[in-house]
N, C-alpha and C positions, 0 to 999 in steps of 0.2 A: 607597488599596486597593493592597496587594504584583499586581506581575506574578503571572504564574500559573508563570513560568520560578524567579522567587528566593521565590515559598512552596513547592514542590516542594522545591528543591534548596538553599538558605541554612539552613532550618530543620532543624533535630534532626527525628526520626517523633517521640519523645516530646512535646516542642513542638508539632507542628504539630496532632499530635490531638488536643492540650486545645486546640488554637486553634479547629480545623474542627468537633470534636465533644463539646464541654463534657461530655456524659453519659456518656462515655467512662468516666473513671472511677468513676465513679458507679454504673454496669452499667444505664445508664436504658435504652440500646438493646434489649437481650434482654426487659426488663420492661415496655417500653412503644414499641413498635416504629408507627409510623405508621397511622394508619384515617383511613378513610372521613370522617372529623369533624375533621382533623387541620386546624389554620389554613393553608390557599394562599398559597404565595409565586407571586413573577410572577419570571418569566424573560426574557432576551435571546434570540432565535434568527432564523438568517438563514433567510429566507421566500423561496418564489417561486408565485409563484399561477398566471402559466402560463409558456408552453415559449418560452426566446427566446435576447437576447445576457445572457449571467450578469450584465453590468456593470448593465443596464438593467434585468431584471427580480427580482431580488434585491434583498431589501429588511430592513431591521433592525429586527425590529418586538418590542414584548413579548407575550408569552403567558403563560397562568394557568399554574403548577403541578399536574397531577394529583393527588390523594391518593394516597397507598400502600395498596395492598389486600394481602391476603396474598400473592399471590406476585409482588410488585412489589419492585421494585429502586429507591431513588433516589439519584442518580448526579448528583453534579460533574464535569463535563468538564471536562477541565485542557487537552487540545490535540487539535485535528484539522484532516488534512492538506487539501488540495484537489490532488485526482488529475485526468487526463482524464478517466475516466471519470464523473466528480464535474459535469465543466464540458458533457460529451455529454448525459448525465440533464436538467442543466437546458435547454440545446438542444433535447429531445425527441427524439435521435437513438441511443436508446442501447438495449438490449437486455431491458432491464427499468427500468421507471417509474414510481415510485410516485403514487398519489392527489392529485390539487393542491386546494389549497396543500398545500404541502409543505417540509419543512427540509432545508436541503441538506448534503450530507456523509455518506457511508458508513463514513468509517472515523477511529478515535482514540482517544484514552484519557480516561477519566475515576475518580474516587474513590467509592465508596458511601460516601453518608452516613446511608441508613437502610434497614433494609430489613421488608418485611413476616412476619407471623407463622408461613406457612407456607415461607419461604425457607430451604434449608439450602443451599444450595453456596457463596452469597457470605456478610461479613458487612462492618461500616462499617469503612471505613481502607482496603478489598482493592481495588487495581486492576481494571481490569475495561475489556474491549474489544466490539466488536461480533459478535455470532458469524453475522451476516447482512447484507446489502447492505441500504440501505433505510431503516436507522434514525431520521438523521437528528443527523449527530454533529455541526451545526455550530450550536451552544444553549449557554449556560452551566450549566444541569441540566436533567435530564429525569428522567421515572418510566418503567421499564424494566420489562417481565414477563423472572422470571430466565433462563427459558430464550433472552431472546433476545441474553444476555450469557459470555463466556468471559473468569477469572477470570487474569491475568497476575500474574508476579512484582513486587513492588510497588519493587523496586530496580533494573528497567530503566530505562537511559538513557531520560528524557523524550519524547526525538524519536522512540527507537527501538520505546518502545509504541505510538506513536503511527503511526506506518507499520509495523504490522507484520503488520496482516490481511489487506495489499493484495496489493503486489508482492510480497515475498519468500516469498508462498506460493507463487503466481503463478509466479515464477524455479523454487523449488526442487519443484514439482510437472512444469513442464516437462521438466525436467533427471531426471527420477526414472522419467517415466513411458511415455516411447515409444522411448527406445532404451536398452539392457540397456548402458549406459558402463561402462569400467573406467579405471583409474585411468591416464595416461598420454593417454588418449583423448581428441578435441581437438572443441571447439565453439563454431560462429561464428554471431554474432547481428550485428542493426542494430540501429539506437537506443540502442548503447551506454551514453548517460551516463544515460538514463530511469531509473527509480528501480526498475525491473525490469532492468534493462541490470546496474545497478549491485551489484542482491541476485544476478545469475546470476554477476557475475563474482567474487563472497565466497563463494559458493556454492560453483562450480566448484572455485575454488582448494582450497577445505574438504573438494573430493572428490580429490582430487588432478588434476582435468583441466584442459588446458590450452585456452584462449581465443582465438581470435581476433575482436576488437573493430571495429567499424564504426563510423563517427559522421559527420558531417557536415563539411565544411569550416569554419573562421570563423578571427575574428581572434588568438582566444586559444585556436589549437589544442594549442599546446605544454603551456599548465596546466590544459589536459582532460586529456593525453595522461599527464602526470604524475601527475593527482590517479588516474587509472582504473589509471595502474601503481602506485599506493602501496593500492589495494584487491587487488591481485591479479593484476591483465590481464598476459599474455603477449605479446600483441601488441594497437598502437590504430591502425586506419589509416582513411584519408578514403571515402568512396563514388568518389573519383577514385582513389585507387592501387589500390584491388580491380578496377577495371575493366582496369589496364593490362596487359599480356602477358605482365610479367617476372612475374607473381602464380602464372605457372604452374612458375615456376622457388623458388617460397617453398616453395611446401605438397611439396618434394622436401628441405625438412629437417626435416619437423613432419607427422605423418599429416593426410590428408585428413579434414576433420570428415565424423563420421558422422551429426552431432543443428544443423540449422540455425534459430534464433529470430527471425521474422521480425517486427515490429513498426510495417512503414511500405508495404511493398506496392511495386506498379510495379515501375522500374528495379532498384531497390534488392533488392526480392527475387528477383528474376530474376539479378540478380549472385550472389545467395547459393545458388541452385539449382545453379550454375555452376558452383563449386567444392566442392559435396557429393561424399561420396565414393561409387562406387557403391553402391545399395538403403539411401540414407543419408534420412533424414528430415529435412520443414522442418517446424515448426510455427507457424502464425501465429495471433496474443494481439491485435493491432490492425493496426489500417490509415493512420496521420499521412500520407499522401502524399493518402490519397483516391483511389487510382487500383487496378485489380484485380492480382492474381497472375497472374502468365502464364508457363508453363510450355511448353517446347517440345517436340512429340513425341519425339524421339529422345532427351530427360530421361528420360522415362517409360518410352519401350521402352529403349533401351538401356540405360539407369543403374538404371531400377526404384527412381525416387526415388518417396518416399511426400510426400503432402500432407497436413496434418493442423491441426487448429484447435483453439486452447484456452480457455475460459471457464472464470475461478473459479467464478463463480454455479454454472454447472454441474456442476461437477465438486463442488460442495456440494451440490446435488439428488442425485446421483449416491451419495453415500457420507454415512454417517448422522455428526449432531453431536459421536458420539464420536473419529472419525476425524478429525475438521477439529481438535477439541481436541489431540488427538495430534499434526499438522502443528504445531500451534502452540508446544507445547510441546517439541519438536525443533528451533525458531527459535528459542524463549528461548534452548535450551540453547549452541546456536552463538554468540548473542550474548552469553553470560554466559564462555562463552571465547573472546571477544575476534576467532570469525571471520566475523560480521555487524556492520555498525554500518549506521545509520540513512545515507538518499541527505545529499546537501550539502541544508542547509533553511534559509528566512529564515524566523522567527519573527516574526509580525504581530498586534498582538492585537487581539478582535474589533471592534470599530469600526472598523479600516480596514481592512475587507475591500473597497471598493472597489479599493484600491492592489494586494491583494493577487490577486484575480479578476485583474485585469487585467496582472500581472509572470505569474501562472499562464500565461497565455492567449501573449505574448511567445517568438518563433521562440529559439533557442538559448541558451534560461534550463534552466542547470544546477542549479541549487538551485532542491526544492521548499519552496513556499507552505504555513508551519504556523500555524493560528489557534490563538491563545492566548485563554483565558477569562478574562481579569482580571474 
């Protein structure tokens, strides 16, 4: 059985379609599109039945294949990520939760290979991502009703369909929505190298704004520091050089950021309040430290800094399926000019997902965890 990395990307499309979809030529799909009576295949998908440590409660079990009904979708996953918010879910610590058991995985890419009778937006061969949290992208196929699918260009980078409903809407929604930037205009986040860290600072770059980078101390701070300036970053420094005094002599050759992206909470966002510039905005996407935001009064009165919070999920409640398409397809288009690429990713395929849950879960692992469907 080919990896899911060298059937994707070794094979011609021509090839691969008579490989994946024999009817293809044929026109068997448009004349005889899947029902209700159609033979069940079984599937792999990683399970968890309740709320705990992922290593421990996740499990690789098979499952029946749905039928395709008319407005069903069936869909070959080829890759999906495992994000925090992926590893909080199965914890039971997360914002929204779906039903147990449950399949784990919100976000990735996969191929239709057939769809039902009354489906027009996709057809078999077209990419296609989650257009909701919840789905359950870590399976080798599933049946999908259309509407809970949004249709990508089918010659995106592998990785980069595959992370792309997360974080970098995530990044480029923050960056768009609470303070009115102009091009020149400067913006410091923590969590730098996170896979939001990373889309803010291709982002930024792509709007012409300038970065300042936060990250953590470790051993291999120099080929962080490198890898985050060959994306973009303007400046990468530790949670120990933002703290020291001389930082008030930096931001007197570079404006004070007006837009701060907080990601870890505590100490670390209280540095970042610190050097907003007055009636400047933080907005905080998570909390990794575990410890609250603490603001000091004279932040507030005298600087009239804003506090603010951001959730994808919600900001998809908030604005209807055509708009979240729209985001998305403004990501392709950066990524199809070369100023998005997918975070750093070790591709694991899915039987060792234990290996992989658990490199996820590892204090300053820059590269995310991609399951692959062999």
């Amino acid at each position: 059985m080919w990896g899911c990395g060298v059937l994707v990307r070794a094979r011609t499309r021509s090839r691969l379609r008579r490989e994946l979809f024999p009817a293809w030529d044929r026109g068997g799909f448009a004349a005889a599109p899947y029902s209700a009576s159609a033979e069940r295949s079984r599937v792999r998908a990683l399970v968890y039945g309740h709320h705990g440590d992922p290593a421990k409660v996740v499990e690789l079990k098979n499952q029946e294949l749905a039928a395709v009904g008319g407005s069903d979708v069936h869909v070959k996953m080829l890759a999906a990520p495992i994000n925090p918010s992926d590893i909080n879910m199965i914890q039971g610590n997360y914002g929204l939760l779906p039903k147990l058991p449950a399949v784990g995985g919100n976000e990735g890419v996969g191929q239709v290979v057939a769809v039902g009778g009354s489906v027009t937006g996709v057809k078999p061969g077209d990419w296609v991502i989650p257009a909701n949290a919840g789905l359950g992208t870590w399976r080798t196929e599933a049946v999908f009703s259309e509407e809970a699918l949004i249709s990508v260009p089918s010659d995106l980078p592998l990785q980069s369909a595959a992370t792309l409903s997360v974080n970098p809407c995530t990044a480029y929604r923050m960056l768009m929505d609470f303070e009115q930037l102009q091009p020149g205009d400067c913006v410091i986040q923590n969590a730098s190298n996170s896979g939001v860290g990373q889309a803010v600072i291709q982002i930024a770059a792509a709007l012409g704004l300038r970065t300042v980078n936060v990250v953590r101390d470790r051993p291999d701070l120099q080929k962080l520091t490198d890898r985050l300036k060959s994306l973009g970053a303007e400046h990468v420094l530790t949670e120990e050089e933002l703290r020291k005094h001389e930082m008030k002599n930096f931001f007197k050759d570079m404006p004070q950021p007006r837009l701060a992206l907080n990601c870890v909470g505590g100490k670390s966002s209280t540095e970042l309040l610190r050097h907003l510039a007055p009636g400047g905005t933080m907005v905080t996407y998570g909390g990794m430290a575990k410890q609250p935001v603490i603001a000091s009064v004279s932040q507030l009165i005298f600087k009239d800094l804003k506090l603010r919070g951001f959730w994808l999920s919600q900001w998809k409640k908030d604005h209807s399926p055509a708009q979240f398409k729209e985001l998305i397809l403004t990501l392709c288009g950066l990524i199809g000019r070369g100023q998005l690429t997918a975070p750093a990713c070790s591709e694991v395929p899915l039987q060792d997902y234990h290996h992989a849950l658990e490199a996820s879960m590892q204090p300053f692992v820059s590269s995310k965890q991609i399951l692959t469907m062999c």
